[in-house]
C-alpha positions as semicolon CSV with decimal commas, in nm:
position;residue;x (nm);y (nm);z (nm)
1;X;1,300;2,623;-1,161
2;X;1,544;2,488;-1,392
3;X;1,715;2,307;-1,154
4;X;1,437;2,130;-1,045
5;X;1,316;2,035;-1,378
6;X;1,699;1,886;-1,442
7;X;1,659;1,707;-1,128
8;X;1,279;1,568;-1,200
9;X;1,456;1,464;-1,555
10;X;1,715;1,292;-1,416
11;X;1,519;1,144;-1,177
12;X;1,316;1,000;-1,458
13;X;1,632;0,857;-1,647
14;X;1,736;0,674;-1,343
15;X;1,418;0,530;-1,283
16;X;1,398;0,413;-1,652
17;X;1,737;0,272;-1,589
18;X;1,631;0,050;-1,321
19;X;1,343;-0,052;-1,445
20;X;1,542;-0,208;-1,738
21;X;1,763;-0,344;-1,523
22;X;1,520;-0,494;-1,295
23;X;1,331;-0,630;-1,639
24;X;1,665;-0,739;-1,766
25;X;1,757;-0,939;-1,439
26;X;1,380;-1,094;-1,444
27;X;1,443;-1,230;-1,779
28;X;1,748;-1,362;-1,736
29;X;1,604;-1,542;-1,390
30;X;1,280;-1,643;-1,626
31;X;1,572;-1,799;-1,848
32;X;1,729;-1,967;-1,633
33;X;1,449;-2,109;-1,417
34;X;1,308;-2,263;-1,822
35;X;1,646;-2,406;-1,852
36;X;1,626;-2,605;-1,476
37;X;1,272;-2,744;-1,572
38;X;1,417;-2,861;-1,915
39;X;1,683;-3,071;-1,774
40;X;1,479;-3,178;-1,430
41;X;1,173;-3,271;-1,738
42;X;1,456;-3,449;-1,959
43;X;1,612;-3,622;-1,666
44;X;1,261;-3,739;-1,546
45;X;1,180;-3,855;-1,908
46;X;1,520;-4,073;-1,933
47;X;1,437;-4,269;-1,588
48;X;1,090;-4,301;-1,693
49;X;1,191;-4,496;-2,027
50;X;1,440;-4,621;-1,818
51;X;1,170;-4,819;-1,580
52;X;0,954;-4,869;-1,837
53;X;1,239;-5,077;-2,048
54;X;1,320;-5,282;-1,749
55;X;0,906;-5,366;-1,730
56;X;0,937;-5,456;-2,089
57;X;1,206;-5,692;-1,988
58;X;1,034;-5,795;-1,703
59;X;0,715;-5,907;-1,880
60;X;0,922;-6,114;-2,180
61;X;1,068;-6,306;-1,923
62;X;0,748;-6,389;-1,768
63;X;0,603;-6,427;-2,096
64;X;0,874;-6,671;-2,183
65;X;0,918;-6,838;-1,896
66;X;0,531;-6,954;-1,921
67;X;0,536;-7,064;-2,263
68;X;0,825;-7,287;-2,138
């Protein structure tokens, strides 16, 4: 009887183990998946004040070339 109770017990701790593990490793994918929006988000934001400078600059000229 012992033995099988230091087997269920063991059993147990191992279980426990990988179920950290396997919580551990989800975090760490959860972190790392956050991190590859943020830079695909910031990248998207710099081209989009990038197009939206170069419509700024497109509009002055017109502006300016009509008052001419």
């Amino acid at each position: 009887k012992q033995l099988v109770e230091d087997a269920q017990a063991e059993a147990q701790e191992i279980s426990a183990q990988t179920m950290a593990a396997a919580q551990q490793e989800a975090q760490s994918q959860r972190e790392a998946a956050q991190k590859e929006l943020d830079a695909q988000k910031e990248s998207a934001m710099a081209a989009l004040e990038q197009q939206v400078d170069a419509l700024g600059k497109q509009i002055m000229s017109k502006l300016l070339g009509a008052a001419a």
